[in-house]
N, C-alpha and C positions, 0 to 999 in steps of 0.2 A: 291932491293925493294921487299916486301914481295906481295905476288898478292893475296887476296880474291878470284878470282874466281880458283885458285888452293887448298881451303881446301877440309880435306878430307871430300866429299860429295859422295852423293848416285845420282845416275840418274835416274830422275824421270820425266814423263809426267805432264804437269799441270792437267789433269784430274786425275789421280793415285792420286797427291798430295790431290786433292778435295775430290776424293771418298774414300781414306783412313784415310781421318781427319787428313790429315800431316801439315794443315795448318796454326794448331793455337796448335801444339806441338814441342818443342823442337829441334832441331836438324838441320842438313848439308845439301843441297840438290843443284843440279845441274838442273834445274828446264828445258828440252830441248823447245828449241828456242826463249828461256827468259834468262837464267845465273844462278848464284850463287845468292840462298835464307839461310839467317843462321837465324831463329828463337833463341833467348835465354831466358831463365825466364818462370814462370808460368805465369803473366797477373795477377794477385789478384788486381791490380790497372786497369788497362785496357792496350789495345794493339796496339803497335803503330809503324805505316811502317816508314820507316827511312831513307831518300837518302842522299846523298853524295853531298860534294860542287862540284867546277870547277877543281878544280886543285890535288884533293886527295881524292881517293877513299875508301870506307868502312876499308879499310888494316891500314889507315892513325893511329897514334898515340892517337889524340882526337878523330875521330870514335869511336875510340875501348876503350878506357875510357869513352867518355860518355855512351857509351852501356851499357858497366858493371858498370857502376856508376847506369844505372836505373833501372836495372836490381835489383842491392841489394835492391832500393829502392819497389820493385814491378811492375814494367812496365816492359810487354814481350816486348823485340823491334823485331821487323822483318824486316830486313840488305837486300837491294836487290841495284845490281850495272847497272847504264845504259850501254847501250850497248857501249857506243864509250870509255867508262873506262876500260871495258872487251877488248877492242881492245887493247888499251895502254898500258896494264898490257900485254897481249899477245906480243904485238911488243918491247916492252920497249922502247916507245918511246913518244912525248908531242904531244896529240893529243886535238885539241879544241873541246867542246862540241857542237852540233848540236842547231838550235835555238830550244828558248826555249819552242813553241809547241810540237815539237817533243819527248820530254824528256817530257812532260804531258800526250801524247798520251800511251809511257811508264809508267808509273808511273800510267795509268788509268787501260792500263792491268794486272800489279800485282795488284792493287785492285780488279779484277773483278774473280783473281786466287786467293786470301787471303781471301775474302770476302765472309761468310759463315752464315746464320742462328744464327747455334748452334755454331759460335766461337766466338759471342760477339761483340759488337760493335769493331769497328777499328778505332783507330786516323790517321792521315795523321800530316808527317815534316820530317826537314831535314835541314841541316848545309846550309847555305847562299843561292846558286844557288838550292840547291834541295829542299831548303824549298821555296822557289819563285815558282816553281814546284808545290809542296804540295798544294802553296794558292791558285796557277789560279787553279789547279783538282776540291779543296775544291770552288770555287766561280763557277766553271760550274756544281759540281755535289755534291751530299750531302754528309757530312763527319761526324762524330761524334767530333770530334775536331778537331784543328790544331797548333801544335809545331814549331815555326820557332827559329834556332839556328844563330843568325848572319845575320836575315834577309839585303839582299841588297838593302836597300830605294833608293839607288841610289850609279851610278858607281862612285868612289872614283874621288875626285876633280872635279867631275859636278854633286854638288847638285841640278840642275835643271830638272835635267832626274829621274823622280821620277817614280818608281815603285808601284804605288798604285793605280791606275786605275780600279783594279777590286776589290777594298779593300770591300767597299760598297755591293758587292753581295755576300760576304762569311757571311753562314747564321751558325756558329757554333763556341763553344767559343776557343777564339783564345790567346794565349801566343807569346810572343817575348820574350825572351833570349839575350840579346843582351848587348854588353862592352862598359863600358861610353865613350870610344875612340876608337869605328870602324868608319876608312877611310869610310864604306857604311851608317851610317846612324848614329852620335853620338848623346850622349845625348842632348847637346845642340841643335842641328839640330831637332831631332825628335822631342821634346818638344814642338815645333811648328805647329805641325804637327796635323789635325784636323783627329786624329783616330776614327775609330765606337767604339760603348759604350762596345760591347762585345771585343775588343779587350784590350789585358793586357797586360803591359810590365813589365820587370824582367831587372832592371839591374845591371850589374856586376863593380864593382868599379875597373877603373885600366886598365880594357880587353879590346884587341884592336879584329879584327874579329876572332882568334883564340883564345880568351878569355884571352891570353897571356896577364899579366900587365906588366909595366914598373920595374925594378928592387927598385927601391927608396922606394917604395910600401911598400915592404914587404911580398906581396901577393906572389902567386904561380898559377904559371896555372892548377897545379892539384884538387887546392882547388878552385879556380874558378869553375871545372868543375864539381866538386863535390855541390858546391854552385848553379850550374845550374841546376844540374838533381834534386836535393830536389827540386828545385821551378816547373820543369814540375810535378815530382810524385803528387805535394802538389796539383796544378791545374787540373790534371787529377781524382786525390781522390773525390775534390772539388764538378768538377761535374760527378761524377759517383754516389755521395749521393745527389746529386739533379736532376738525371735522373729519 
């Protein structure tokens, strides 16, 4: 297993990274008593922090293709790993994620290490569990947007256990990404579903939560993923010329 938090990065204090403007340029950094930060792209579209689902971290296959999928498109992504993923990658071993406050509390301190004046607004998402993440932060604190990739409306085979509780208090425009056949929320299910008016959905013909289609298709998970990141760049462009 390849481990993200072993690239080759620079060790840097979060303040060094602040006061030298490392934060919203390019490169590898080993961030101490946070983990592994990879910034990519210049941002000409806007910038946007990026977590990792439950079960695969930043290193993952689709991680790192949709990254550079946004990247070509103009969106700098900014790659940072929770802490009990840096463990697992360390141990090599299947370690379950912490509840889901705690991974917010996370996710609010790389905001508050990212988040800069002079570096432009910041979006907030993240592939299934870390864009769950992304939306409690974005509904307790302000966000400039928010990306969820495979959002989890609810845990596969109990559609009752809905995750939209704080849907309502997220005050910034929101996208979902999501495959007409994830086990967490499919199309027919969501369709149902009395979303806010700023919330948008994108979805993927075919794609189950890994945007994976079924073979019969025709389709490709690569173009899926490629079909995904055009519709965040398109959303983010969107409203960056109506900010």
């Amino acid at each position: 297993m390849s481990n993200f938090s072993q690239i080759d990065s620079v060790v840097i204090s979060p303040v060094q990274l602040s006061e030298q403007g490392l934060y919203c340029e390019p490169g590898q950094w080993l961030v101490e008593g946070w983990g592994p930060l990879e910034v990519k792209g210049e941002g000409g579209i806007g910038r946007l922090l990026i977590a990792h689902g439950a079960g695969a971290g930043q290193h993952s296959p689709y991680m790192r293709h949709l990254r550079d999928a946004l990247v070509d498109r103009g969106v700098q992504t900014l790659a940072v790993e929770f802490a009990y993923m840096q463990r697992m990658q360390r141990e090599a071993k299947r370690i379950p994620p912490p509840p889901i406050d705690r991974l917010v509390e996370e996710l609010s301190h790389w905001c508050d290490i990212l988040t800069q004046p002079q570096g432009g607004t910041l979006w907030l998402g993240g592939k299934s569990m870390g864009g769950r993440a992304a939306s409690l932060l974005a509904a307790r604190d302000r966000a400039a947007g928010l990306v969820l990739c495979g959002y989890p409306f609810h845990p596969p085979r109990k559609p009752e256990k809905l995750r939209l509780a704080h849907w309502p208090l997220i005050d910034c425009p929101t996208l979902v990404v999501q495959g007409s056949r994830d086990p967490f929320g499919t199309r027919e299910e969501v369709e149902r579903y009395s979303l806010p008016e700023r919330v948008r959905m994108h979805w993927l013909e075919e794609g189950d939560h890994d945007w994976k289609p079924r073979g019969k298709s025709g389709l490709t998970q690569a173009e899926l993923i490629e079909e995904g990141a055009t519709a965040i760049a398109a959303f983010m462009q969107a409203h960056r010329a109506s900010e």
